[in-house]
C-alpha positions as a Markdown table, in Angstrom:
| # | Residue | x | y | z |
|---|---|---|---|---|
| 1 | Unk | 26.3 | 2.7 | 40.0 |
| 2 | Unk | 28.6 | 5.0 | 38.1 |
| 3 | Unk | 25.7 | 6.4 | 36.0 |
| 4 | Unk | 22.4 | 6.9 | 37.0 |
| 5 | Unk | 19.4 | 5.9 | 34.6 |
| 6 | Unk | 16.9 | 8.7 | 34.4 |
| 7 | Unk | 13.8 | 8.9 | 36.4 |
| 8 | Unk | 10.7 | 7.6 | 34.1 |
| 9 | Unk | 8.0 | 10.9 | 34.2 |
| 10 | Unk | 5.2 | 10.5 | 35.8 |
| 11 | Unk | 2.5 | 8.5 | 33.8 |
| 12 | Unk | 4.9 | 6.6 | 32.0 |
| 13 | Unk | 4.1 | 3.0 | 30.8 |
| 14 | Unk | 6.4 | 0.9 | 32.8 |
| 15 | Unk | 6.1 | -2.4 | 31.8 |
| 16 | Unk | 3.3 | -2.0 | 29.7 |
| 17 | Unk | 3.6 | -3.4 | 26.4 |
| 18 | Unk | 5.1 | -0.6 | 23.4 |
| 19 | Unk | 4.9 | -1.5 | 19.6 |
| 20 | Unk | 7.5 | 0.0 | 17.5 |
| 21 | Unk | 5.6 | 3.0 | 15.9 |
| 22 | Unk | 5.8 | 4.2 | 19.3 |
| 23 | Unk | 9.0 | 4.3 | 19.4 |
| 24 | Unk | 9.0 | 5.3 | 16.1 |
| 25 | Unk | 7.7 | 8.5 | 17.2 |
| 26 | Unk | 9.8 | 8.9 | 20.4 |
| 27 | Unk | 12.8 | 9.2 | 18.6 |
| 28 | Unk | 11.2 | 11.3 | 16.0 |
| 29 | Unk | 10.6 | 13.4 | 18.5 |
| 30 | Unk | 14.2 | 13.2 | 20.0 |
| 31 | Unk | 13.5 | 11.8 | 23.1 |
| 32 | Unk | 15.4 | 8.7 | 22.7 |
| 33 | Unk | 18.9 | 8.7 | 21.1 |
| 34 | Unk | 19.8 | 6.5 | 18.2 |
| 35 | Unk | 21.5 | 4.3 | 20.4 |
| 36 | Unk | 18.5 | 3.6 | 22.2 |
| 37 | Unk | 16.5 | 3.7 | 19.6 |
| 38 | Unk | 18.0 | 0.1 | 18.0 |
| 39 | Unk | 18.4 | -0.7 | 21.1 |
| 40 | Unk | 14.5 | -0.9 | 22.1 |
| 41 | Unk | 13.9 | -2.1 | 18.3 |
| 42 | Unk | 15.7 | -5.6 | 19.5 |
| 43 | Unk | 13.7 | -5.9 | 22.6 |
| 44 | Unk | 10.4 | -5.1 | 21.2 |
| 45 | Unk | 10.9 | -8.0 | 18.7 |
| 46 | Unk | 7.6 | -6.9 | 17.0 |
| 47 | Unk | 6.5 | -9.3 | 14.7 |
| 48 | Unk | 3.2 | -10.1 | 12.6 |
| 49 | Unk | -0.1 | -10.6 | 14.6 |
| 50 | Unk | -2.9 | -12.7 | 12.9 |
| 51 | Unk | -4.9 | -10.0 | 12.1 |
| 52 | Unk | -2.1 | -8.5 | 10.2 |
| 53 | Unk | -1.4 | -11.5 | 8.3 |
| 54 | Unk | -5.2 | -11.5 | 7.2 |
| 55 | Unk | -4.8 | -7.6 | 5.9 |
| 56 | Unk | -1.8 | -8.6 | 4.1 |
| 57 | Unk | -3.6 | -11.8 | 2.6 |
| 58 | Unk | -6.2 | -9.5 | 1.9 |
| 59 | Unk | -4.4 | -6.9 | -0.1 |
| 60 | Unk | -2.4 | -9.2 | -1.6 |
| 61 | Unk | -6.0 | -11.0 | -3.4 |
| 62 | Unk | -7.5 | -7.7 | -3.9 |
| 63 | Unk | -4.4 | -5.9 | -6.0 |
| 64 | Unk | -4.2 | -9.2 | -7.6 |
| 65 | Unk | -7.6 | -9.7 | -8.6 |
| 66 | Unk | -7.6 | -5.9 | -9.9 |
| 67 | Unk | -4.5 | -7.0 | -11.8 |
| 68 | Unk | -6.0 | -10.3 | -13.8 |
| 69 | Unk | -9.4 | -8.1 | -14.1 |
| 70 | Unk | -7.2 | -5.6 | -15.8 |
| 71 | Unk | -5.6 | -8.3 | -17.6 |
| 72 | Unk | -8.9 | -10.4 | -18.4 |
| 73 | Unk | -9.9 | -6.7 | -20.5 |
| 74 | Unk | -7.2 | -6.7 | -22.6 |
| 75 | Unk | -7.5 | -10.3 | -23.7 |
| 76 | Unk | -10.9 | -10.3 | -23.7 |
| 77 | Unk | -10.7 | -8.1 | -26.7 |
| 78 | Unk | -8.0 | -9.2 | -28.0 |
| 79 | Unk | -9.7 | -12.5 | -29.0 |
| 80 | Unk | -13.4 | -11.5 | -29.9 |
| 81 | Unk | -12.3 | -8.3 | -31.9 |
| 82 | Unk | -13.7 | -9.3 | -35.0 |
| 83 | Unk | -17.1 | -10.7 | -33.5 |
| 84 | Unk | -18.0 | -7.1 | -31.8 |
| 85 | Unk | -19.8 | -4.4 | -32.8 |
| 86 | Unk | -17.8 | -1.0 | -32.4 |
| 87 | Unk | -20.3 | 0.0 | -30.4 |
| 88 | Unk | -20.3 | -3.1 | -28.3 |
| 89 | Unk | -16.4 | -2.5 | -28.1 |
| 90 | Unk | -17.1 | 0.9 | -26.4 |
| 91 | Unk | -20.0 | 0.0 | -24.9 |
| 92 | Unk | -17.6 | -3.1 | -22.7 |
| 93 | Unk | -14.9 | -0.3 | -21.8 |
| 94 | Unk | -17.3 | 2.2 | -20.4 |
| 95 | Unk | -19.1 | -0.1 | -19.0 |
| 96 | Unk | -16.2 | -0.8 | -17.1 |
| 97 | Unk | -15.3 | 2.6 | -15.9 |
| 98 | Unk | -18.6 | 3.4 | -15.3 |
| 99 | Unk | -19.0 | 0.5 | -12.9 |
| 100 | Unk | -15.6 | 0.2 | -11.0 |
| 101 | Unk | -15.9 | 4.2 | -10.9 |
| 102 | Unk | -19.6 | 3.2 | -8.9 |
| 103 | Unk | -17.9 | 0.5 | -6.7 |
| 104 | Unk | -15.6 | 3.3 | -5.8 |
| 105 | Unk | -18.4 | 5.3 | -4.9 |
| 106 | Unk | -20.6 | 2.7 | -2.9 |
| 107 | Unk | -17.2 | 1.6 | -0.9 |
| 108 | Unk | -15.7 | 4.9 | -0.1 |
| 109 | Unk | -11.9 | 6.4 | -0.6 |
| 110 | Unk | -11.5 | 6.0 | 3.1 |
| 111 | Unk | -10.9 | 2.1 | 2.1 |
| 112 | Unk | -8.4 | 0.4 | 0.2 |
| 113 | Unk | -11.0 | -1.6 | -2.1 |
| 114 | Unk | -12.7 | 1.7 | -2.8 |
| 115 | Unk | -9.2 | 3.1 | -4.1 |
| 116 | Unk | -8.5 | 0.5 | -6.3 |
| 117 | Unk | -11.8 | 0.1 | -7.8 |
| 118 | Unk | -10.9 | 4.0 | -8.6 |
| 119 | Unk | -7.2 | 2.7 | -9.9 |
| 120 | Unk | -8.8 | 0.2 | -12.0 |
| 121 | Unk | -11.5 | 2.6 | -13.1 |
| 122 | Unk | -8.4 | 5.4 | -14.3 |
| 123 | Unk | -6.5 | 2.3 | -16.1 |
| 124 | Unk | -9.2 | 1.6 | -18.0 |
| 125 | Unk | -9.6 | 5.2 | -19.7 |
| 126 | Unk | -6.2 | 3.7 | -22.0 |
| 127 | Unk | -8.3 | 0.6 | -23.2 |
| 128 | Unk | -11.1 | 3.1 | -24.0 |
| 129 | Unk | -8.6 | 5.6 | -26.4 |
| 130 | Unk | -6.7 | 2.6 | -27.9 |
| 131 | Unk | -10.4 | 0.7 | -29.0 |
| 132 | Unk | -11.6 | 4.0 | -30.5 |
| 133 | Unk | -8.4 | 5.0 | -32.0 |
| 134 | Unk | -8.6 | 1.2 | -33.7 |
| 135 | Unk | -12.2 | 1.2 | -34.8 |
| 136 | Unk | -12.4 | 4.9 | -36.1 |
| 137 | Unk | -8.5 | 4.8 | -37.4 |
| 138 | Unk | -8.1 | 8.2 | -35.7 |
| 139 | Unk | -4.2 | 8.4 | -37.1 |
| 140 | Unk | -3.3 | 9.7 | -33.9 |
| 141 | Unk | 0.4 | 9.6 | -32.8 |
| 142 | Unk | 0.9 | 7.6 | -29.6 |
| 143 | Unk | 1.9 | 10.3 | -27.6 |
| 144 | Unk | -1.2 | 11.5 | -28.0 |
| 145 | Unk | -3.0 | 8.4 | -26.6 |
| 146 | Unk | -0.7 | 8.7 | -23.5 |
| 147 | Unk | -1.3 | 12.6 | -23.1 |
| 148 | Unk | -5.1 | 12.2 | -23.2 |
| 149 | Unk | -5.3 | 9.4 | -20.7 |
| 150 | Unk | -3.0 | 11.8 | -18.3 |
| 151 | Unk | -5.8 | 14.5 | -19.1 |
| 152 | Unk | -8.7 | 12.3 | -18.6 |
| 153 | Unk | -7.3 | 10.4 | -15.5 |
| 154 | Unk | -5.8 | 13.6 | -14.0 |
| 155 | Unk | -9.5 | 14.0 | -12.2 |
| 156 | Unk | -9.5 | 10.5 | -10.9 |
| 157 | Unk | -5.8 | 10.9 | -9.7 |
| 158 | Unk | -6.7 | 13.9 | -7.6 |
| 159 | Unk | -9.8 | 12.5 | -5.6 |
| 160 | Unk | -7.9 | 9.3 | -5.0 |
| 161 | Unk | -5.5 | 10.0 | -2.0 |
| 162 | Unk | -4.1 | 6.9 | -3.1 |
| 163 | Unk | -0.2 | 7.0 | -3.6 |
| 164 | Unk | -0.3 | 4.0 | -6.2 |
| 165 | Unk | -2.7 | 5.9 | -8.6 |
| 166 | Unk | -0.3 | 8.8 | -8.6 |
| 167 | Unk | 2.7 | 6.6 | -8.8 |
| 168 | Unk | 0.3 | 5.0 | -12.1 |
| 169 | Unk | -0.2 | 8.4 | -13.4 |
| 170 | Unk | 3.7 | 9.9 | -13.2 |
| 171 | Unk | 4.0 | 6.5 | -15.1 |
| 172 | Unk | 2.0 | 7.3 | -18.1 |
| 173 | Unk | 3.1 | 11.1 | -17.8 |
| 174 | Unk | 6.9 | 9.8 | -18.7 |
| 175 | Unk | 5.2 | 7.5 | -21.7 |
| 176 | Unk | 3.8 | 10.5 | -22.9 |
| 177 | Unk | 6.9 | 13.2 | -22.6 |
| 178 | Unk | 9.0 | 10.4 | -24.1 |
| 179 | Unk | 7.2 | 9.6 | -27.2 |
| 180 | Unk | 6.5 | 13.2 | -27.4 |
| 181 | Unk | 10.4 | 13.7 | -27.7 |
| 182 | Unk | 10.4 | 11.1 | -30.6 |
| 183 | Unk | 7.3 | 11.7 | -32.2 |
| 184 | Unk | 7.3 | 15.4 | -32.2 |
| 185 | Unk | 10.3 | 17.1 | -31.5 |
| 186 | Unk | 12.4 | 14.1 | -33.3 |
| 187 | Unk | 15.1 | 13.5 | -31.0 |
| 188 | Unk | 16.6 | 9.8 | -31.2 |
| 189 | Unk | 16.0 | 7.1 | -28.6 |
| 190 | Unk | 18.4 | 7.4 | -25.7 |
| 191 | Unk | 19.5 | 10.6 | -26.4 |
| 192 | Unk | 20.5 | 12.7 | -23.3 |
| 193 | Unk | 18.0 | 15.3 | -24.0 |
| 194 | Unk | 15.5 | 12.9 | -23.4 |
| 195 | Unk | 17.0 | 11.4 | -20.1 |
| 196 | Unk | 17.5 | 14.7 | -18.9 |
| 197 | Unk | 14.2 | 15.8 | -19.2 |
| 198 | Unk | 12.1 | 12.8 | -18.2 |
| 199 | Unk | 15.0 | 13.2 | -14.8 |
| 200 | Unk | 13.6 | 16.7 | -14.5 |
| 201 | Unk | 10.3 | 15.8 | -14.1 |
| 202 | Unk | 10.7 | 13.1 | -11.8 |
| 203 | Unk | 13.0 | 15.1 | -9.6 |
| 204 | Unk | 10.0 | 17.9 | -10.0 |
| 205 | Unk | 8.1 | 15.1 | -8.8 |
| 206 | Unk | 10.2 | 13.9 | -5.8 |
| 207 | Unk | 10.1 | 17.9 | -4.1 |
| 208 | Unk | 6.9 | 18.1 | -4.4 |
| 209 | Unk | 5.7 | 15.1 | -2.6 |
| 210 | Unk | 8.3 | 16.0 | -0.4 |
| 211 | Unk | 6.8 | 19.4 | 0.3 |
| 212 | Unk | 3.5 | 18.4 | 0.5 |
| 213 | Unk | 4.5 | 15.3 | 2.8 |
| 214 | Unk | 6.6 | 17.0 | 5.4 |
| 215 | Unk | 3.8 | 19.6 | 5.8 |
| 216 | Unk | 1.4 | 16.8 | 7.2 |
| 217 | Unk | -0.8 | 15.6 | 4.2 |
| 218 | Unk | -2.5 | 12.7 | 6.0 |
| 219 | Unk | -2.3 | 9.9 | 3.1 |
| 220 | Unk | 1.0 | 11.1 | 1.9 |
| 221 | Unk | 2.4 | 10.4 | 5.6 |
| 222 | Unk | 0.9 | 7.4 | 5.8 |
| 223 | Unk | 1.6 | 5.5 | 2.6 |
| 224 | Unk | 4.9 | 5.1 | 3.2 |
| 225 | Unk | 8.0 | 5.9 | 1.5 |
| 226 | Unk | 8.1 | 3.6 | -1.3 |
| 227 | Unk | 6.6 | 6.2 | -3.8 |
| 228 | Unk | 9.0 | 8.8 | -3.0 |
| 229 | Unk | 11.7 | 5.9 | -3.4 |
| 230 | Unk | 10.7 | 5.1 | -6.9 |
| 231 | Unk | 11.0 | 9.2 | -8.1 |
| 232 | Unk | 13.9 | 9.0 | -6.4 |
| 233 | Unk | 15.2 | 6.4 | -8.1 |
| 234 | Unk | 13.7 | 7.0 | -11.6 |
| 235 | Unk | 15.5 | 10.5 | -11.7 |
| 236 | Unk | 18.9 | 8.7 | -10.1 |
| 237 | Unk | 18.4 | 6.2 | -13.0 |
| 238 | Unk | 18.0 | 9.0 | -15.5 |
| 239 | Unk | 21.0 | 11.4 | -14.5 |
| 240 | Unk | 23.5 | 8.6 | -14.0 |
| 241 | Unk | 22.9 | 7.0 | -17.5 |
| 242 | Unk | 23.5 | 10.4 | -18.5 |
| 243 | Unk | 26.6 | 11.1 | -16.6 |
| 244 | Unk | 27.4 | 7.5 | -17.4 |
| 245 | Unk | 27.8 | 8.3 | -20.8 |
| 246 | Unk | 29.6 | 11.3 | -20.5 |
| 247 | Unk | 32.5 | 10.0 | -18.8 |
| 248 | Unk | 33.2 | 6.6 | -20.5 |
| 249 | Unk | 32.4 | 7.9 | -24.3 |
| 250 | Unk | 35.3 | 8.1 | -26.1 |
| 251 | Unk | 33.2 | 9.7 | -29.1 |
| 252 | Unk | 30.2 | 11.6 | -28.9 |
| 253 | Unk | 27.3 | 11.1 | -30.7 |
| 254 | Unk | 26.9 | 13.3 | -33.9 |
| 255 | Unk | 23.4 | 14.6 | -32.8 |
| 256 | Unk | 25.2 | 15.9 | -29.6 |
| 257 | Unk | 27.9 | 17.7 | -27.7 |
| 258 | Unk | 30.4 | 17.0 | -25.3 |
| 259 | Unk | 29.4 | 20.3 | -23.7 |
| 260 | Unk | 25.7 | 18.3 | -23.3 |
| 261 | Unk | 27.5 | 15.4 | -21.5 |
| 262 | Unk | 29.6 | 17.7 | -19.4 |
| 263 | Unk | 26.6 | 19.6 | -18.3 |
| 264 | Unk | 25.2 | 16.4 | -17.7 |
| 265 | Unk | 28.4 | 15.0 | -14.7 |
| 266 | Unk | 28.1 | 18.8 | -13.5 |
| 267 | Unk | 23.7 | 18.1 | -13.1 |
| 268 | Unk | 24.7 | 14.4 | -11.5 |
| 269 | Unk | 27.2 | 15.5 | -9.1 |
| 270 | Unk | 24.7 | 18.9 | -8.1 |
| 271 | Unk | 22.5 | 16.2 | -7.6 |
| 272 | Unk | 24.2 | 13.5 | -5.9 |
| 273 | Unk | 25.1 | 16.6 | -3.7 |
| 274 | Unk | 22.0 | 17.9 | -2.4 |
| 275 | Unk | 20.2 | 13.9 | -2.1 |
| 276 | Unk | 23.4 | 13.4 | 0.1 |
| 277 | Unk | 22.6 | 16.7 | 2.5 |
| 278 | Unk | 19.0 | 15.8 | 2.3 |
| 279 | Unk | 18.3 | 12.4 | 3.2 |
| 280 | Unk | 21.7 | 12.5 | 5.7 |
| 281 | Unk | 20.7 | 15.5 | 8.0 |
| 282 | Unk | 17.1 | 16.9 | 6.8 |
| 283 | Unk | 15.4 | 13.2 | 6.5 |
| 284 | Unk | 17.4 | 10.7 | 7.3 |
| 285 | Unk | 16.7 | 7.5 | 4.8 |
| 286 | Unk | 19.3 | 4.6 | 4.0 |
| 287 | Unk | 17.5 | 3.8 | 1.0 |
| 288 | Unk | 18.4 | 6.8 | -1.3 |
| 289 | Unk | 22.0 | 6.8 | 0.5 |
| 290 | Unk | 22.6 | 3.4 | -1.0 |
| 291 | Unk | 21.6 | 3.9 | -4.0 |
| 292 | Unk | 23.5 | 7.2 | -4.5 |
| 293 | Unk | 26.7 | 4.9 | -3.3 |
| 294 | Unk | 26.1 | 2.3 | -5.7 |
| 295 | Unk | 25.6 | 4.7 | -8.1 |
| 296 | Unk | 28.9 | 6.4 | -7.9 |
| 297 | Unk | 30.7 | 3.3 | -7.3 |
| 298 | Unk | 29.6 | 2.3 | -11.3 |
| 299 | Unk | 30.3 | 5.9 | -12.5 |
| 300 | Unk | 33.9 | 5.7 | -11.2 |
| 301 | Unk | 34.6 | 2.0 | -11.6 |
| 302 | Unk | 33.7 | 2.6 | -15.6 |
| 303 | Unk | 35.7 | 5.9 | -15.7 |
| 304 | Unk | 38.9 | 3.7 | -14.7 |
| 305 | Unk | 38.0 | 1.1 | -16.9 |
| 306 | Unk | 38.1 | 3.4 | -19.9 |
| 307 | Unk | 41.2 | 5.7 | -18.6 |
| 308 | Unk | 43.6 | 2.3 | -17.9 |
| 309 | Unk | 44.3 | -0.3 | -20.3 |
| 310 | Unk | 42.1 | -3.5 | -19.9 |
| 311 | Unk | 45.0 | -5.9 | -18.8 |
| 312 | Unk | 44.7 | -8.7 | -15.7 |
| 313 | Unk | 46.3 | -6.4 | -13.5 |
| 314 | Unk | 43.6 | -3.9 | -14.4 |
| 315 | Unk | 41.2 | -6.0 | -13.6 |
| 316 | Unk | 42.6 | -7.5 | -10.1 |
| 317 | Unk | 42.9 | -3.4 | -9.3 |
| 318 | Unk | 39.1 | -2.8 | -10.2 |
| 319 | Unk | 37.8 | -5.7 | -8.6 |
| 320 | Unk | 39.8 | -4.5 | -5.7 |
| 321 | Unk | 38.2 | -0.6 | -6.1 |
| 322 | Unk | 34.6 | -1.8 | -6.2 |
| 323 | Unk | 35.3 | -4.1 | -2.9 |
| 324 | Unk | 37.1 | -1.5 | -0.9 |
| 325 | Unk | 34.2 | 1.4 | -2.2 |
| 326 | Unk | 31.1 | -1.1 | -1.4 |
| 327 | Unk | 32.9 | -1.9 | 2.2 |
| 328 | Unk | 33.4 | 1.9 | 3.1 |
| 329 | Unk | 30.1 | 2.6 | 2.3 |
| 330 | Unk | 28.5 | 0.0 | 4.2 |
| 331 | Unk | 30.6 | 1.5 | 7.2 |
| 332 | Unk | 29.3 | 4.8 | 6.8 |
| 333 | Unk | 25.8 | 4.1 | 6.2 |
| 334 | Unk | 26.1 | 1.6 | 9.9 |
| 335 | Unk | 28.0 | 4.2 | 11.7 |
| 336 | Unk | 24.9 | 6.5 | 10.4 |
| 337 | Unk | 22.5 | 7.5 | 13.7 |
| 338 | Unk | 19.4 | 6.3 | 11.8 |
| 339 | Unk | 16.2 | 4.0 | 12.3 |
| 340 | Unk | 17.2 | 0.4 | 11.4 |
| 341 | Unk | 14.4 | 0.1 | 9.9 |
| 342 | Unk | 15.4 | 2.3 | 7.0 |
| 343 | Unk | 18.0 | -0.1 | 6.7 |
C-alpha cells in the first residue's frame, strides 16, 4: 500500500457500533478531518429508532396541546365576556397561572412537560393585563401591556432553562420596543430608526447567547442552534430592509436622511463582515452563511435593477446575475470543511 492507515489506539471501538454525536465530538475535537468526518456520516447512516419516534410524537402532542390550551383561553373569553363577573374574569386567568405555574413545580424543570407548563404559565400573564386593562379601562398604551408582561414574566424566563421561553420573551420584548417607538417617541411605522434599533437588540441578543453558550451553559449547549438562528436572522432581517432601502430609494423619506440610510449599508456590510469571520472560522454554521448570501444576492440584484433601465435585455442580464451569484455560493459553502449536518 502506498499509504498506510493509522494504527487505532489502544481501547478503541473497533467494530463496535458509533452513533453520530460521537463523531460529532471527534471532529469537534479535531481528531478526524472534515473529509472523514462526511465520510463516517455516510456509513453510520443513523436513522430514527422507535424510541425516538415516540419522544418526537410526544413533544409534538404536548407543545400542541399547550398551544390549543393557550388558544382554548382566548376564546373562551372571547365568547362568555359579557356573562362573567370581573372578578370571575380574573379569577379564570390566575387560576391558570397559578396552576400550570404548580404543574411546573410538581413535574420539575429537569423535564420538558415541567418547562412548558412554565411557558404556558408566563403566556398567560398577557391574558391577565389585557382582561384587567378591559374591565377597569386602565387607558394604558399598548406598549405598556407588552413592557409589563416582559417585567412580570422576566422571573419565569430566568428559572426556566428553556430556550423556547426566552425565544417567547425576546418576542414580546420587540412588541414592546416597537410600539414604544410609535407610541411614545412618535416615529412612523417602518422607519429605519425603528429597524435599526429592534436589529440592535437582537444582535445584543445573538452575542450574548453566544457568550454564555460557548462557555458551557449546559441547556444553552443542548438546545440546539435554532434559537440563536432566529436572532440571527431577525437582526439579518432588520439591517437588510434597512440597507435595502438605502440603496434602491431614489427619494428619501421626508422624516429622514440619506446620511441615515448610508449609515445604515455602512452597519449591514460591518455586519455581514464580522457574521462571515464568525460563523466561517470561529463556529462554523451553514445556516447563517446562506442566509448572509441570499441576502446580498437581493441587495445587489435590486441595486442593478434601479441603476439600469428595466428593458428585456435587463432582465435576461439579472436573471443571469442571480443564477451565476446563487451557483458560486453554493460552491463555496460545499467546498466549506464543515459538518454536513449544518447543511
Amino acid at each position: 500500500m502506498s499509504e498506510q492507515q493509522p494504527a487505532m489506539p489502544s481501547g478503541t471501538l473497533e467494530g463496535a457500533e458509533i452513533s453520530s454525536s460521537q463523531l460529532q465530538d471527534l471532529y469537534a475535537s479535531g481528531k478526524l478531518s472534515g473529509a472523514a468526518y462526511r465520510r463516517a456520516m455516510v456509513l453510520v447512516e443513523e436513522r430514527p429508532t422507535p424510541e425516538q419516534w415516540y419522544d418526537f410524537v410526544l413533544q409534538f402532542f404536548l407543545f400542541a396541546g399547550a398551544a390549543l390550551f393557550l388558544a382554548g383561553v382566548v376564546f373562551f373569553f372571547a365568547y362568555n365576556w359579557y356573562g362573567l363577573h370581573r372578578f370571575a374574569k380574573l379569577g379564570i386567568i390566575e387560576g391558570g397561572i397559578l396552576g400550570t405555574a404548580l404543574l411546573a413545580w410538581y413535574l420539575g424543570l429537569d423535564r420538558l412537560s415541567g418547562q412548558v407548563s412554565l411557558l404556558v404559565s408566563a403566556i398567560l400573564i398577557g391574558p391577565l393585563l389585557a382582561v384587567f386593562g378591559q374591565i377597569y379601562q386602565t387607558g394604558a398604551d399598548p406598549y405598556e401591556l407588552f413592557m409589563g408582561w416582559a417585567l412580570l414574566a422576566i422571573g419565569w424566563t430566568l428559572v426556566s432553562r428553556f430556550s423556547v421561553l426566552w425565544i417567547v420573551w425576546l418576542l414580546i420584548v420587540n412588541f414592546a420596543i416597537t410600539l414604544f417607538c410609535l407610541q411614545v417617541l412618535n416615529w412612523r411605522t417602518g422607519q429605519l430608526s425603528i429597524q435599526m434599533v429592534l436589529a440592535a437588540f437582537n444582535l445584543g441578543a445573538l452575542v450574548v447567547w453566544e457568550f454564555f453558550a460557548r462557555r458551557g451553559v449546559d441547556w444553552l449547549q443542548t438546545s440546539g442552534q435554532w434559537a440563536q438562528r432566529s436572532l440571527f436572522t431577525a437582526a439579518l432581517i432588520f439591517l437588510s430592509s434597512g440597507a435595502w432601502i438605502g440603496v434602491v430609494s431614489r427619494r428619501v423619506p421626508y422624516y429622514a436622511s440619506s446620511k441615515m440610510y448610508a449609515i445604515a449599508v455602512v452597519l449591514y456590510l460591518l455586519f455581514v463582515a464580522a457574521a462571515f469571520a464568525y460563523f466561517r472560522y470561529i463556529r462554523i454554521d451553514l445556516y447563517p452563511l446562506s442566509a448572509l448570501i441570499l441576502s446580498i444576492i437581493v441587495i445587489d440584484t435590486s441595486y442593478l435593477g434601479r441603476v439600469l433601465k428595466f428593458e428585456t435585455a435587463v432582465l435576461f442580464l439579472l436573471s443571469a446575475l442571480v443564477i451565476a451569484q446563487a451557483a458560486a455560493g453554493v460552491y463555496w459553502l460545499r467546498s466549506l470543511d464543515a459538518p454536513p449536518e449544518a447543511l
